[in-house]
MDAnalysis code that builds the backbone (N, CA, C; Angstrom):
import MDAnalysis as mda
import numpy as np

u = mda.Universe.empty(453, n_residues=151, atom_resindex=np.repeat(np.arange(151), 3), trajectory=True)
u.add_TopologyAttr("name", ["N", "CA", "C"] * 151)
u.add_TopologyAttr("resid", np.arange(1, 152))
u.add_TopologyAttr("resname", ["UNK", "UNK", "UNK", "UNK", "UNK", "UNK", "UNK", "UNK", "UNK", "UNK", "UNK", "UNK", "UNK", "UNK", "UNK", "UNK", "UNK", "UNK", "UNK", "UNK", "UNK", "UNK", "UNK", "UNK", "UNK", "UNK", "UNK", "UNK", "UNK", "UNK", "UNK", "UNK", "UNK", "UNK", "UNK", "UNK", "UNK", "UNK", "UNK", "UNK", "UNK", "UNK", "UNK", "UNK", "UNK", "UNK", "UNK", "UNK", "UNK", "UNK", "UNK", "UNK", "UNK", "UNK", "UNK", "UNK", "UNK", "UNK", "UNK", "UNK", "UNK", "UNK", "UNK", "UNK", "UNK", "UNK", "UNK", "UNK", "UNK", "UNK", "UNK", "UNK", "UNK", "UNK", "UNK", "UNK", "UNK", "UNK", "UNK", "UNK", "UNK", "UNK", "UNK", "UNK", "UNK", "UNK", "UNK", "UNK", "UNK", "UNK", "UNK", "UNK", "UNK", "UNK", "UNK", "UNK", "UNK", "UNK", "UNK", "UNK", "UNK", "UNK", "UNK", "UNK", "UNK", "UNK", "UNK", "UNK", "UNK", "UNK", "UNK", "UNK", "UNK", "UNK", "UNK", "UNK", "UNK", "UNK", "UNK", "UNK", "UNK", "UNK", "UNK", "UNK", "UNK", "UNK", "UNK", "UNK", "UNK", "UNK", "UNK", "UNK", "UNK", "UNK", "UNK", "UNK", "UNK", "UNK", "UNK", "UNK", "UNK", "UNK", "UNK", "UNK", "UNK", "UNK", "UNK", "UNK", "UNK", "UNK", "UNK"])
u.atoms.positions = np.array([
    [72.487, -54.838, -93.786],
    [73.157, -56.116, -93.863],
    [72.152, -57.262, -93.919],
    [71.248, -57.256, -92.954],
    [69.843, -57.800, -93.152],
    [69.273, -58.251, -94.617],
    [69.205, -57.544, -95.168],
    [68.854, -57.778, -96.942],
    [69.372, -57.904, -97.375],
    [71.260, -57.849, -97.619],
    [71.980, -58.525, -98.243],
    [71.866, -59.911, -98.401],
    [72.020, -60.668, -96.775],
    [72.021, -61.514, -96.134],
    [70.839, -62.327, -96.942],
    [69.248, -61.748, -96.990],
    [68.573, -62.757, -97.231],
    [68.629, -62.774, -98.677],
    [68.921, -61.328, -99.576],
    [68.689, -61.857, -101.095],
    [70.100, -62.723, -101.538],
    [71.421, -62.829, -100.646],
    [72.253, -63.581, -100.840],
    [71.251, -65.290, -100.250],
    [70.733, -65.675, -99.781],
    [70.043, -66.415, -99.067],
    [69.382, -67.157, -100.102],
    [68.228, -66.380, -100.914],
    [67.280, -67.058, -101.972],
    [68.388, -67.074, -103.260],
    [69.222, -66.268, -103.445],
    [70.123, -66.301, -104.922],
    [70.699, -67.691, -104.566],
    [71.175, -68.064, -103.059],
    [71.838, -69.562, -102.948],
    [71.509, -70.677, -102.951],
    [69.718, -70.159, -103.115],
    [69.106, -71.598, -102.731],
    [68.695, -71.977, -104.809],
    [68.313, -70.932, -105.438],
    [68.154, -70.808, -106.536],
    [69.170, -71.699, -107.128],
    [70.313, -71.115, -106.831],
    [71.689, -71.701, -107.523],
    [72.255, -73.000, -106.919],
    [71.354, -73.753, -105.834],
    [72.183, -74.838, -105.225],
    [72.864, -75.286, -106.157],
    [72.583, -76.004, -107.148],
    [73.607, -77.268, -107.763],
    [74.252, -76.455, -108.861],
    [74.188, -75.519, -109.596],
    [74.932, -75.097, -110.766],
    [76.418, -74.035, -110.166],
    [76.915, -74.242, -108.852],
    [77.825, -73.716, -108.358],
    [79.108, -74.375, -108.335],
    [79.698, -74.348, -109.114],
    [80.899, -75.304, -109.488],
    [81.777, -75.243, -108.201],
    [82.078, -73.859, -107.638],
    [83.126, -73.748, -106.829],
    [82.651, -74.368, -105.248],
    [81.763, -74.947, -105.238],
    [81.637, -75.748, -103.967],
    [81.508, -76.721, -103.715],
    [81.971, -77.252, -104.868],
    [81.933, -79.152, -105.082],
    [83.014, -79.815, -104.763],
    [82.960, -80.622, -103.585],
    [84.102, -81.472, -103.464],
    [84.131, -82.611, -104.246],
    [85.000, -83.455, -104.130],
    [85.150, -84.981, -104.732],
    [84.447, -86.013, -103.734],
    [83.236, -86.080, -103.522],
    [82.052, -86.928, -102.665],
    [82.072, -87.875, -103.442],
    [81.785, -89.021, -102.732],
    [81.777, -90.414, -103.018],
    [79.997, -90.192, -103.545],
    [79.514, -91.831, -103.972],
    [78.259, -91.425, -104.299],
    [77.393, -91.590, -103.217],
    [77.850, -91.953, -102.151],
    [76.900, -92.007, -100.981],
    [76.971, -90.737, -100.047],
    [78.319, -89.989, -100.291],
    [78.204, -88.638, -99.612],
    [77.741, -87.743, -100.529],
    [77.342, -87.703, -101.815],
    [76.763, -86.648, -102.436],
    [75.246, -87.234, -102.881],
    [74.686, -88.197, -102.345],
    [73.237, -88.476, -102.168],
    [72.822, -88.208, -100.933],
    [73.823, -88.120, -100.218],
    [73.522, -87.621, -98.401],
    [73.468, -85.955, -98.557],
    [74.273, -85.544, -99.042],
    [74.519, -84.114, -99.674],
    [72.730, -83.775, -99.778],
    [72.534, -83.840, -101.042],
    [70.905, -83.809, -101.913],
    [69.975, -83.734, -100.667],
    [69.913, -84.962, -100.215],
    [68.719, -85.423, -99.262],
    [69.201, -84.377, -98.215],
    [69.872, -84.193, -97.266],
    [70.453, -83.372, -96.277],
    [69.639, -81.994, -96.243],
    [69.915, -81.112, -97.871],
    [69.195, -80.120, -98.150],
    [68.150, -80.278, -98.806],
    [67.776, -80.934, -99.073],
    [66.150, -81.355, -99.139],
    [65.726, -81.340, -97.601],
    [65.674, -82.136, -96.996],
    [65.644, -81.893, -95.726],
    [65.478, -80.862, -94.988],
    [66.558, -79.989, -94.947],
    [66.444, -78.690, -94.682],
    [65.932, -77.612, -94.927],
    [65.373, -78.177, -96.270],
    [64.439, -77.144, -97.458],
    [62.993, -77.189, -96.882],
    [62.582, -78.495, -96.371],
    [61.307, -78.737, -95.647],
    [61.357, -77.975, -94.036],
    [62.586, -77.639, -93.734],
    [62.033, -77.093, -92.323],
    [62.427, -78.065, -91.596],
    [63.382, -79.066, -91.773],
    [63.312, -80.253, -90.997],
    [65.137, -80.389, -90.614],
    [65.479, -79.812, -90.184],
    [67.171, -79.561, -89.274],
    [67.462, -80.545, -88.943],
    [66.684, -80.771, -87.801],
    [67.469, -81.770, -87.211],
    [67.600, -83.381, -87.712],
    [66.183, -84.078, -88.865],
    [66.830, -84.807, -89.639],
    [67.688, -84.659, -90.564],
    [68.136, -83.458, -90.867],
    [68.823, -83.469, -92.045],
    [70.681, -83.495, -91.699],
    [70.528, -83.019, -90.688],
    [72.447, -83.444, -90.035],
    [72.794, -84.551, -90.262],
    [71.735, -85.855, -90.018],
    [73.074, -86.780, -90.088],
    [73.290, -86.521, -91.852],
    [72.858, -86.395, -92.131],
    [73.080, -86.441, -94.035],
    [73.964, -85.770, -94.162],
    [73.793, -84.592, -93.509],
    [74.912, -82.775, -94.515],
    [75.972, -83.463, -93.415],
    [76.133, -83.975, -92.688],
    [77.640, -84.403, -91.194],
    [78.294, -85.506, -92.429],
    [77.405, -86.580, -93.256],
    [78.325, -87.429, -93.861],
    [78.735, -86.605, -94.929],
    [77.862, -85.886, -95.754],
    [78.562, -84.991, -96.437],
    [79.755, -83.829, -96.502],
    [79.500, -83.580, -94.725],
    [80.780, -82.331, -94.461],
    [81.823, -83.040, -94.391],
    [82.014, -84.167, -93.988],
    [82.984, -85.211, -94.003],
    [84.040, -85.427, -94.870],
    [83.160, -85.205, -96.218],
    [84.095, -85.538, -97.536],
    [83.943, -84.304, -97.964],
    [84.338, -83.014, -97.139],
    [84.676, -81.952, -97.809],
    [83.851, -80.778, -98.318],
    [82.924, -81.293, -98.210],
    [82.119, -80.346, -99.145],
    [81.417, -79.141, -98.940],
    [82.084, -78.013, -99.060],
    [81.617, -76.588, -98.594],
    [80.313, -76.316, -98.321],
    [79.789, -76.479, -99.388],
    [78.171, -76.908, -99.697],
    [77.512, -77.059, -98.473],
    [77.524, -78.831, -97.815],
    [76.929, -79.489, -96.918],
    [77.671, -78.901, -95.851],
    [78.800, -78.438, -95.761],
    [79.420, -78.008, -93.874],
    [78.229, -76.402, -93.551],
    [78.407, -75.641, -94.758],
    [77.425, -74.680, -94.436],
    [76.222, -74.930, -94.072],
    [75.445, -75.888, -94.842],
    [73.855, -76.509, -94.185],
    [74.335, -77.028, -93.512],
    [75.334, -77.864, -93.146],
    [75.209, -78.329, -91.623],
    [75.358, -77.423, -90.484],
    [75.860, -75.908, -90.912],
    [76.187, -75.329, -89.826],
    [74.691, -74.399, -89.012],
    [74.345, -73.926, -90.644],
    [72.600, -73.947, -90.490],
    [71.861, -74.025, -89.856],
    [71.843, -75.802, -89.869],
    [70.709, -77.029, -89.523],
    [71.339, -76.583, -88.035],
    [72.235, -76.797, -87.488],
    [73.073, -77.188, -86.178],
    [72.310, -75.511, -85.464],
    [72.453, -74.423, -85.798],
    [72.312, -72.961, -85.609],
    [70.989, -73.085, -85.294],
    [69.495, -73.545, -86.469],
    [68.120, -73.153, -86.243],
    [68.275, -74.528, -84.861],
    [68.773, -75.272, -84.886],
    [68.654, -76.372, -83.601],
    [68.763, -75.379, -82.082],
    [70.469, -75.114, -82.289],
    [70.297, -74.285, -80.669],
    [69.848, -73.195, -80.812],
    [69.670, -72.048, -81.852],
    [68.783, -71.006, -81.684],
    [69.886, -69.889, -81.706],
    [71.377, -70.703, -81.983],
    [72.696, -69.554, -82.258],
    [73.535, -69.909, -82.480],
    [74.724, -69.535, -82.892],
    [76.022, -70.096, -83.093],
    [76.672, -70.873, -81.938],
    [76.742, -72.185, -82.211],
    [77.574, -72.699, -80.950],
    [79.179, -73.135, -81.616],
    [79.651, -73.895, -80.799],
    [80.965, -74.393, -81.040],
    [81.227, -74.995, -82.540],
    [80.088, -75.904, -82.302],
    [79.585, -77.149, -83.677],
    [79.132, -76.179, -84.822],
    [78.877, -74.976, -84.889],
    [77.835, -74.132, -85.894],
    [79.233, -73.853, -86.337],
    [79.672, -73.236, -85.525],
    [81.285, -72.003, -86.012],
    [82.331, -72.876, -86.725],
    [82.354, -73.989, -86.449],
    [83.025, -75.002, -86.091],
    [83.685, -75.173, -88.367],
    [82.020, -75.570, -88.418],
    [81.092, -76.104, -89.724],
    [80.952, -74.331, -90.637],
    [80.803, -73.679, -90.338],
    [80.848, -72.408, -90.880],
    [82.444, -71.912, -91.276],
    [82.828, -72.016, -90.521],
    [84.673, -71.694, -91.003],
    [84.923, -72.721, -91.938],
    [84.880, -73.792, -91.135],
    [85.595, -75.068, -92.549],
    [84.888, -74.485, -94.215],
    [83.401, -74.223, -94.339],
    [82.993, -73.722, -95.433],
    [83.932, -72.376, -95.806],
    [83.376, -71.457, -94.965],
    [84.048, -70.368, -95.367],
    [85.573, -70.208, -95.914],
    [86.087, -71.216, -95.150],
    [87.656, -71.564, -95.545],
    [87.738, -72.176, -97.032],
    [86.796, -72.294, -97.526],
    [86.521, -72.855, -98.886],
    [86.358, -71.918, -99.660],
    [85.924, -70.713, -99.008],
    [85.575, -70.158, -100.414],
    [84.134, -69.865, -100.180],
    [82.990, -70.522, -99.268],
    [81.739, -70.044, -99.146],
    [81.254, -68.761, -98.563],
    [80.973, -68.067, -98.988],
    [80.663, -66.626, -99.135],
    [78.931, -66.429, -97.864],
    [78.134, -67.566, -98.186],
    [77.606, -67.243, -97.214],
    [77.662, -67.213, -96.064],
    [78.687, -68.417, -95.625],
    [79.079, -68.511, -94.631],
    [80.035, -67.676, -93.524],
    [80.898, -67.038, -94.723],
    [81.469, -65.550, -94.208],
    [80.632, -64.671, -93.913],
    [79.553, -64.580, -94.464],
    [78.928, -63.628, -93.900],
    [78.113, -63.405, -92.732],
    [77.440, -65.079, -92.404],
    [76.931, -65.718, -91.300],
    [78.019, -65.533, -90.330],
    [79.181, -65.870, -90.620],
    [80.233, -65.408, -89.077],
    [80.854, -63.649, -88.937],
    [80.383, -63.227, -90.031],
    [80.412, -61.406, -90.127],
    [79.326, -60.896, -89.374],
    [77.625, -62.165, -88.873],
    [77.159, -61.401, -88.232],
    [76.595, -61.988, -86.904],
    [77.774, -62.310, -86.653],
    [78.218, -63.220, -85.038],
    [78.307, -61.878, -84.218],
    [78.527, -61.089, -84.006],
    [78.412, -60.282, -83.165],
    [77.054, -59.455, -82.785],
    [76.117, -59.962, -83.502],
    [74.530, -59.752, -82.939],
    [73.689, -61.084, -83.294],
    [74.403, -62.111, -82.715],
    [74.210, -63.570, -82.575],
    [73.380, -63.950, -81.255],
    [72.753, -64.433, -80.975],
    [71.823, -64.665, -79.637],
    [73.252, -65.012, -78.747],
    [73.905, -65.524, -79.000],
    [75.520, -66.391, -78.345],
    [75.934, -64.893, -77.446],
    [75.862, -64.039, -78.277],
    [76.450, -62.318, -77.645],
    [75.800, -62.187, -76.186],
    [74.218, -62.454, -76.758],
    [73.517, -61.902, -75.128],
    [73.457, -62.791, -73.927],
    [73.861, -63.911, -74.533],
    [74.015, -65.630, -73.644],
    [75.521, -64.964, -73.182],
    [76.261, -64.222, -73.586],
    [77.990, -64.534, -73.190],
    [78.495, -65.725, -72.970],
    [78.104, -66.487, -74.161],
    [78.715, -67.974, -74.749],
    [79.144, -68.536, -76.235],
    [79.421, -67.094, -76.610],
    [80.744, -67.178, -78.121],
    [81.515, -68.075, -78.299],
    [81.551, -69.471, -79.065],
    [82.984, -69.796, -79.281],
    [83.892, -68.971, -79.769],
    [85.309, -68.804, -79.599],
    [86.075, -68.123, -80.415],
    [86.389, -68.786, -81.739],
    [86.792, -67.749, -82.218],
    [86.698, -67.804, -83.998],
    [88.027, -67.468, -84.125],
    [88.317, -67.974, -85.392],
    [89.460, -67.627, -86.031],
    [89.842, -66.143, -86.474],
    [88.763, -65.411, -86.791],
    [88.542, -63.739, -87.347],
    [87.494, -63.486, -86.657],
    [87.761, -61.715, -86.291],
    [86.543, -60.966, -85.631],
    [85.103, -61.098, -87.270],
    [84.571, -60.816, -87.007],
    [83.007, -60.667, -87.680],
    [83.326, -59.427, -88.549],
    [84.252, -58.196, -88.503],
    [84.600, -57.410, -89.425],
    [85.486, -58.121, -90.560],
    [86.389, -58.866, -89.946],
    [87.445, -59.339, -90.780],
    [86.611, -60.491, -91.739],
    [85.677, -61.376, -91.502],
    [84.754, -62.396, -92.213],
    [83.975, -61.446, -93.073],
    [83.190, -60.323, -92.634],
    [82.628, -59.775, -93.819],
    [83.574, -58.679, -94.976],
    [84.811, -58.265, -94.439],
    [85.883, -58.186, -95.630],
    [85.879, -59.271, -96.537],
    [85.994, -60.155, -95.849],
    [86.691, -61.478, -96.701],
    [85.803, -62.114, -97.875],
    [84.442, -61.789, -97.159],
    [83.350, -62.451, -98.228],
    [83.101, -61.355, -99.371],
    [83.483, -59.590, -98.641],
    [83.243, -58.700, -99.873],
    [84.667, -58.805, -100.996],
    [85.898, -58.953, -100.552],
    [86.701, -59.172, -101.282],
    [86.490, -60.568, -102.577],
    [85.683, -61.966, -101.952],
    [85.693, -62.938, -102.059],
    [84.828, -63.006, -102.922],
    [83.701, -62.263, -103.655],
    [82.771, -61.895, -103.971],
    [82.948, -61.770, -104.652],
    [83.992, -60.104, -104.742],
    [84.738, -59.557, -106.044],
    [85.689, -60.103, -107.006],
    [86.613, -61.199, -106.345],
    [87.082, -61.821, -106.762],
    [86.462, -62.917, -108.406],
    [85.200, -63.323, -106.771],
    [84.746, -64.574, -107.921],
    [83.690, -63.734, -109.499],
    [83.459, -62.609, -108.832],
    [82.434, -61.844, -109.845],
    [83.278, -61.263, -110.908],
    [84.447, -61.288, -111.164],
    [85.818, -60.781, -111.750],
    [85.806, -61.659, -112.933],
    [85.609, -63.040, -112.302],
    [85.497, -64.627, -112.915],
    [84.261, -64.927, -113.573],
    [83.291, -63.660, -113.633],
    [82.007, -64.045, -114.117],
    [81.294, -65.109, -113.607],
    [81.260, -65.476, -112.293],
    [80.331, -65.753, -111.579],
    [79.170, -65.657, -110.879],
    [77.883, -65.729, -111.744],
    [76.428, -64.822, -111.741],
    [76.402, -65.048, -109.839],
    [76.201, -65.961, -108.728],
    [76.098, -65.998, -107.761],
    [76.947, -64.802, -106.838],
    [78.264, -64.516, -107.245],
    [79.418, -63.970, -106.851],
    [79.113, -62.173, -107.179],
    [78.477, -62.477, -108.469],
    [78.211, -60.971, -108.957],
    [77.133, -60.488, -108.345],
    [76.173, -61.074, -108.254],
    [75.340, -60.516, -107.028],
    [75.328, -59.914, -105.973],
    [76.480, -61.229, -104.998],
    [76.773, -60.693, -104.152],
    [77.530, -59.482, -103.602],
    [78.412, -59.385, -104.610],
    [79.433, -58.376, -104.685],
    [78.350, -56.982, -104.850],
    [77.694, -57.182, -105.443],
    [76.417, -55.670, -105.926],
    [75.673, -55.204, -104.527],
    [75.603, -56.027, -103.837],
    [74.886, -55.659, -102.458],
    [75.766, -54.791, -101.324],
])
């Protein structure tokens, strides 16, 4: 799952902007907050990059709630309330990595802390959803989707 995880990881960073299905309707100041946010995050730099991807998750955008959930995750060092929070709203979109990030909540540092938020779906039911979700979009000829689905 490990190597799924990361070659789904570099295929997403490859493909940031040519991913149609994760574009909300952002104003132009939430999709320049968007950009910079993961730029930001691209440098290694989390915790400036929230307030950016927070105005961006704001107006929707699958995209930025996942880096924000990210940025929020390398901050405490695991899934907290705010991570899961920002990871579902994506995943509820349709973001595939993010299903899979809450598919592998159950060997989450949060597990050995015994301080899980609860989730909407167990971590089996999120990584169904992203392999179904996968197949779906790879059905649609979606090079990102088809990938994933191959792993």
């Amino acid at each position: 799952m490990k190597d799924f995880f990361k070659k789904a990881m570099r295929l997403g960073i490859l493909l940031l902007l040519v991913s149609p299905h994760t574009r909300a309707q952002l104003s132009a100041e939430q999709y320049a907050a968007k950009l910079h946010g993961i730029a930001l995050y691209n440098q290694h730099k989390a915790v400036s990059a929230m307030p950016f991807l927070k105005t961006a998750a704001e107006g929707g955008d699958a995209e930025a709630r996942y880096y924000l959930a990210e940025a929020i995750r390398k901050n405490t060092r695991y899934i907290d309330a705010a991570a899961r929070e920002a990871y579902e709203a994506s995943a509820e979109q349709g973001n595939i990595y993010a299903m899979i990030r809450l598919g592998e909540m159950d060997s989450d540092l949060c597990v050995a802390m015994n301080n899980c938020s609860k989730s909407r779906r167990t971590p089996q039911e999120w990584i169904a959803t992203a392999k179904s979700t996968a197949l779906a979009q790879a059905s649609e000829h979606d090079a990102e989707s088809i990938i994933c689905s191959t792993n």
